[in-house]
N, C-alpha and C positions, 0 to 999 in steps of 0.2 A: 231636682225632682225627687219624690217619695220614692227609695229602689225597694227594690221586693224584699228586701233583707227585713229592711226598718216598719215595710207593713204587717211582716211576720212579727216580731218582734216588738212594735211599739208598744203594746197588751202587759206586755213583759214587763218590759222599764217603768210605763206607769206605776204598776206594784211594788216599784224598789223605791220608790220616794213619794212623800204625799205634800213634797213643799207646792206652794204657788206663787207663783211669781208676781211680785206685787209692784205698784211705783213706790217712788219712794218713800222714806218711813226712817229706815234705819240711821243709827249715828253715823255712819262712816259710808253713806250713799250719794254718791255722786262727789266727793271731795277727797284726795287725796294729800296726805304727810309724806308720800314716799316709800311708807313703811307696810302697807297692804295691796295685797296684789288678789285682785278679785278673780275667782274661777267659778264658771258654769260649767258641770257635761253631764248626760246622762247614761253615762257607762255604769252600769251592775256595781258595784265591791267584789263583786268574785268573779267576773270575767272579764280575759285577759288587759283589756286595755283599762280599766276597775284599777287593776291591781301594779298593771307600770306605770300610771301616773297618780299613784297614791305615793308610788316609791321615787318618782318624780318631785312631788309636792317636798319629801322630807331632803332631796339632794339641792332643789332650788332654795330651801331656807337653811340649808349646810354651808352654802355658797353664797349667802345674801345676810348676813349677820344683823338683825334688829329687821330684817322684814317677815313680814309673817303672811301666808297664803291663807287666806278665806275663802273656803271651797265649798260652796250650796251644790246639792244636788236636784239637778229638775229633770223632768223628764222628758224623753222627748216630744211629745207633742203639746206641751207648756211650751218649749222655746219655739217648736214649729210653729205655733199659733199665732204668738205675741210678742215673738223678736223683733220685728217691725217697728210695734208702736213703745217698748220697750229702749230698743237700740235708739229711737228718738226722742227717750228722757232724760233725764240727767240721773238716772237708775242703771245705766248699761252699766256689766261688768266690766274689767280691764281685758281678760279672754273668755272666750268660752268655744265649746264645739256645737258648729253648726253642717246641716246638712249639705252636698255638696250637689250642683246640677244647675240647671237653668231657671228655674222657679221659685228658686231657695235662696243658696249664695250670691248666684245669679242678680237676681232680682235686686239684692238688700246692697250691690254693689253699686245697680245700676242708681240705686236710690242715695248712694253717697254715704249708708251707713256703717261700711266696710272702709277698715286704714289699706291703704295700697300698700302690700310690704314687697316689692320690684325690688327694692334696693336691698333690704334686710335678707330676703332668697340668694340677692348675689353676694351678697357681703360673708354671709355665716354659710355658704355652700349649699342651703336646701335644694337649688336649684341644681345642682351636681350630684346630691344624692336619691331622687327621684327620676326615675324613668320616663319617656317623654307620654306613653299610656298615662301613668299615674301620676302623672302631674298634670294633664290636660282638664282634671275637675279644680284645681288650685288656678288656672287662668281664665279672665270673663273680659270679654270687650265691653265698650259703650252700650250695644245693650246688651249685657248681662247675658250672651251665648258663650258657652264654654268654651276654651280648647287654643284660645289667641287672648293678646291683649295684657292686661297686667296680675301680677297675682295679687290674690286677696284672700287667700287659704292656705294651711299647708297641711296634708296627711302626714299621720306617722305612722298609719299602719295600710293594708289594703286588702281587700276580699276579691276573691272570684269562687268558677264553678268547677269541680273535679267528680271522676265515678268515685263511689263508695262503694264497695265490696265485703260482702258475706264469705271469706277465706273458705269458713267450717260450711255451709251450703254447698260449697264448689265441690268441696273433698265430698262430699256426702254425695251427691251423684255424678260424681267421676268428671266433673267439667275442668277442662284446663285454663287456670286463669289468662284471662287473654292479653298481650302486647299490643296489636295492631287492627284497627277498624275489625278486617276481614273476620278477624279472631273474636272480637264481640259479638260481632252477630251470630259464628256460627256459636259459640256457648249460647247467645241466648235461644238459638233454635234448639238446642240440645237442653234445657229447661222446658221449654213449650212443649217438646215430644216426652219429657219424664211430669208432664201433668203440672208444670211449676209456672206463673208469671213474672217474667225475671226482673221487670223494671216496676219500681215503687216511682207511683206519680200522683198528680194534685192537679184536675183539669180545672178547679175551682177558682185557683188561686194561682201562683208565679210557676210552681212546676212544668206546668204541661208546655207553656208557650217558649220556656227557658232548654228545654230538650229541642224545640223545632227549629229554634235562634242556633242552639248551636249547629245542627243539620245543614241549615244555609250558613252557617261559620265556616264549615270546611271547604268550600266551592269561592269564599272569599278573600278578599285582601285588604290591607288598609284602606285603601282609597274608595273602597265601597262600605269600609267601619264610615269613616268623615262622612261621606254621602251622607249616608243615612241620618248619624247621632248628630253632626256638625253641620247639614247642612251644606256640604263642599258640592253637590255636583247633584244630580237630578236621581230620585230612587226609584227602582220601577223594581213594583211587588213582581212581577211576572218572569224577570232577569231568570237566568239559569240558576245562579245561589238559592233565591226565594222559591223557585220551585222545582229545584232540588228539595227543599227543606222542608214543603207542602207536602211534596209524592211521599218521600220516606217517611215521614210520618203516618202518615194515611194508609201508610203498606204496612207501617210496625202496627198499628192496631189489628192491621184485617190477622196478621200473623200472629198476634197474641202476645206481642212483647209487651203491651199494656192491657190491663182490663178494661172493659167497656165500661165497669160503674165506678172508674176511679174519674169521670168525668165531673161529677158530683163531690170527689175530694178534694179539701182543702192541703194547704202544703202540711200540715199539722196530721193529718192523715198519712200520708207520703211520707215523711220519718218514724212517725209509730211504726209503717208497715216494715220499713229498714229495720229500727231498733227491737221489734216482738221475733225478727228472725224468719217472716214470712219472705220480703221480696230480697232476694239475693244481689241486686243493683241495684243503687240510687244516684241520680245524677243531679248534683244539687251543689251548695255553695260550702264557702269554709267556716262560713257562720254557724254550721250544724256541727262541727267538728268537737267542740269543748262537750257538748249535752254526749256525743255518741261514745268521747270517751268517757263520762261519768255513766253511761245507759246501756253500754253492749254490753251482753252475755256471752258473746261468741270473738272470736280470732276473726278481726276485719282490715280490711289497708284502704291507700286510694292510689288514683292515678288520673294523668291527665287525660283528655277526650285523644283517644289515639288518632293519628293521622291531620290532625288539626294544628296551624301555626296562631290560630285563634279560638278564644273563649271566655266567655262573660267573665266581665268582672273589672275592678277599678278601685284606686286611690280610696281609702276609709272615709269618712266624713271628717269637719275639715276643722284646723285651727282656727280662730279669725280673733282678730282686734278690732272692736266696736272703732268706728271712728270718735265716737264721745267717751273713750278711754281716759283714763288720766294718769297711766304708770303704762305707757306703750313699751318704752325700753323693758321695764319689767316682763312683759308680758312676752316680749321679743326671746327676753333671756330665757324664759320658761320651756316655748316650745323649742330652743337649743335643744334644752335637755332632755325633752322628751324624742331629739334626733338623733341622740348621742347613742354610743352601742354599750351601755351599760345597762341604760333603760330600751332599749328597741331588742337588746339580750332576753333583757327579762320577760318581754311582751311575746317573745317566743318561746321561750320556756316555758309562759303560763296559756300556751295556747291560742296565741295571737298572729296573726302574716303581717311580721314586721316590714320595712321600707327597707333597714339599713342597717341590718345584725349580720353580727362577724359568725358564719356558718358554720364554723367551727365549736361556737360557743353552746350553739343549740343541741342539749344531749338527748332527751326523747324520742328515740326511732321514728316516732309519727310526724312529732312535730316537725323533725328535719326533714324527712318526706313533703311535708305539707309546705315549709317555707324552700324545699330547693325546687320543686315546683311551680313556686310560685317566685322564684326566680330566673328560671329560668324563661317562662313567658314575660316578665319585666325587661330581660334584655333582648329578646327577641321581638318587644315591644305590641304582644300578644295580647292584653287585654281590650276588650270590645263593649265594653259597657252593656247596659242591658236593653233588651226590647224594651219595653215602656217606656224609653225614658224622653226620645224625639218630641212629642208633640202632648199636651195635656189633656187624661183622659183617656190617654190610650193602653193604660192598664186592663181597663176594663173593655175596651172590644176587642183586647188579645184573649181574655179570658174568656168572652163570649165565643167571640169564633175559633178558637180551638179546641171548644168542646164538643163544638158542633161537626170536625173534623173525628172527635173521640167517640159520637155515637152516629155517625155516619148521616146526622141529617146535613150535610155542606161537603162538596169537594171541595180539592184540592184549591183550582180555575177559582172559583165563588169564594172562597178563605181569603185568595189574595188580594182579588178586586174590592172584598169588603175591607182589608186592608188598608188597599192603597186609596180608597176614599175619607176615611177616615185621616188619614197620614196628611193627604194633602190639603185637607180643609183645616189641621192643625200648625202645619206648618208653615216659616216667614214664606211669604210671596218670595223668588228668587228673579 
């Protein structure tokens, strides 16, 4: 499925490339000598995963004497569109990255246009160096549900959610930065009494719903992650988690941790408000991390959601081998290397949440902050994937009805029930 990362974002990538994907045409389309090894993705050039599998591209043909890598760049909603009827030409590239979820990977697995690499995961370790969180979008059953069954993806990097913090704000009205739940709320009441709204939010778009997920994150456990994203076992919006995560929400507006008119902002909103140095919190993903280090003005850090063993986030999007490939081995060898800690080194150095980088290697204060965080939920097996992602469409009546919790036309009760209607008319029959 489309995660909230890729719908902030897709705008972006468009702008970094104006190829289009075409059938075939070209001399060297759909026939392989051995000697090319076809690549699609549309990662930036200048952001982090841009920039380790560019230095990828030059180590795989360091290593491959007389083959040469042809790397197009498309963007993502080119391959999102038309990987389907594409992967069913004799046009598919040898790899390419695709999106990872049920509607996506998922799908193009169940449709037989995906090589099963079962064997290649156990053979070369990827299944040893992935956590069993961030490997659960690399596994699809028969039909194409995440989380069981064979793989047919493999990440090399991974994204989740952490607070952002305005250090120079804190110091400036004497707030002490907080360690633990208790200690957040009371700085952000200590904000709200010095005239300040502490949390930068985006009711419009993935912010707002992605603060109430994690709310009911902290009252949760694995087997209520499964429920819900997987499917394992029956989801009831109204459980103590979910409305845990309704009340408190519904109390941080009346309390002023949020503004009433950021119901109306987009997630694009919500980082300007972070990065101009207005809201002193933002609680959002590691996708924002690269922009905030080229955009802050001020002395900022992060940290995880205190008190929580869980928190959004998952496995990158995904490697995959078209099944109408014709250099597989090749294509096998490549994502080696992009699993090797020379390159997953590098993907953290230039701002990336590597899979499988030696900790020691990553020297940027932040960055190492950023990836032993986000190691440390990997082995506590902490990633929760995100709200929207269960059922199709329900993007948007997360975003509808938690704005309506944001200007007080909907309670708590009412948020949930229209939830779990929604949920359930999306969801496989059980």
């Amino acid at each position: 499925m489309l995660t909230a990362r890729r719908r902030a974002t897709a705008t972006a990538v468009i702008l970094s490339g104006s190829l289009l994907l075409t059938s075939c045409g070209g001399s060297d389309s759909g026939s392989s000598d051995g000697k090319t090894l076809r690549l699609w993705h549309y990662e930036g050039p200048d952001s982090a995963m841009g920039i380790a599998w560019k230095e990828a591209i030059k180590e795989f043909e360091a290593t491959h004497p007389g083959v040469k890598v042809k790397f197009e760049e498309k963007s993502f909603d080119q391959i999102q569109k038309t990987a389907p009827m594409v992967l069913n030409s004799s046009d598919a590239p040898d790899i390419m990255e695709y999106n990872k979820g049920n509607a996506t990977a998922g799908l193009l697995s169940k449709q037989g246009l995906l090589t099963d690499l079962t064997q290649e995961a156990a053979k070369r370790g990827w299944d040893k160096k992935l956590s069993p969180s961030v490997r659960t979008t690399s596994l699809y059953d028969t039909n194409g549900v995440m989380g069981s069954g064979k793989w047919f993806g493999v990440p090399n990097y991974a994204e989740y959610t952490l607070v952002y913090y305005n250090k120079d704000l804190f110091k400036k009205y004497g707030v002490a930065e907080p360690k633990t739940f208790a200690e957040l709320t009371a700085a952000m009441d200590e904000f709200v009494d010095k005239g300040v709204t502490p949390l930068a939010n985006g009711g419009a778009a993935y912010p707002a719903q992605q603060y109430l997920y994690q709310l009911a994150l902290t009252k949760a456990d694995r087997a209520w992650v499964d429920a819900y994203q997987l499917y394992k076992g029956k989801t009831d919006f109204h459980d103590a988690a979910w409305t845990y995560g309704a009340d408190t929400f519904a109390d941080w507006v009346e309390k002023g941790y949020f503004s009433k008119s950021s119901s109306g902002q987009n997630d694009e909103a919500a980082g300007v408000s972070f990065t101009s140095g207005k809201a002193p919190i933002l609680f959002s993903g590691s996708w924002w991390y690269g922009r905030f280090t080229a955009e802050n003005k001020f002395d900022w850090g992060t940290f995880l959601w205190p008190d929580s063993k869980l928190t959004l986030g998952s496995g990158g999007n995904l490697w995959v081998v078209p099944q109408g490939s014709k250099n597989k081995d090749l294509a096998y060898d490549f994502i080696d290397i992009t699993m090797s800690k020379k390159i997953q080194n590098l993907l953290g150095n230039s701002g990336g949440v590597p899979v499988a980088a030696d900790a020691a290697a990553i020297t940027d204060p932040r960055s190492k902050t950023l990836i032993d965080d986000f190691n440390t939920l990997s082995r506590n097996d902490g990633l929760a994937f995100y709200p929207d992602w269960p059922v199709p469409g329900f993007y948007d009546v997360l975003v509808s009805a938690t704005q309506k919790l944001i200007t007080g036309s909907a309670k708590p009760d009412g948020y949930l029930s229209d939830l779990q209607e929604a949920y359930d008319k999306g969801a496989p029959k059980q």
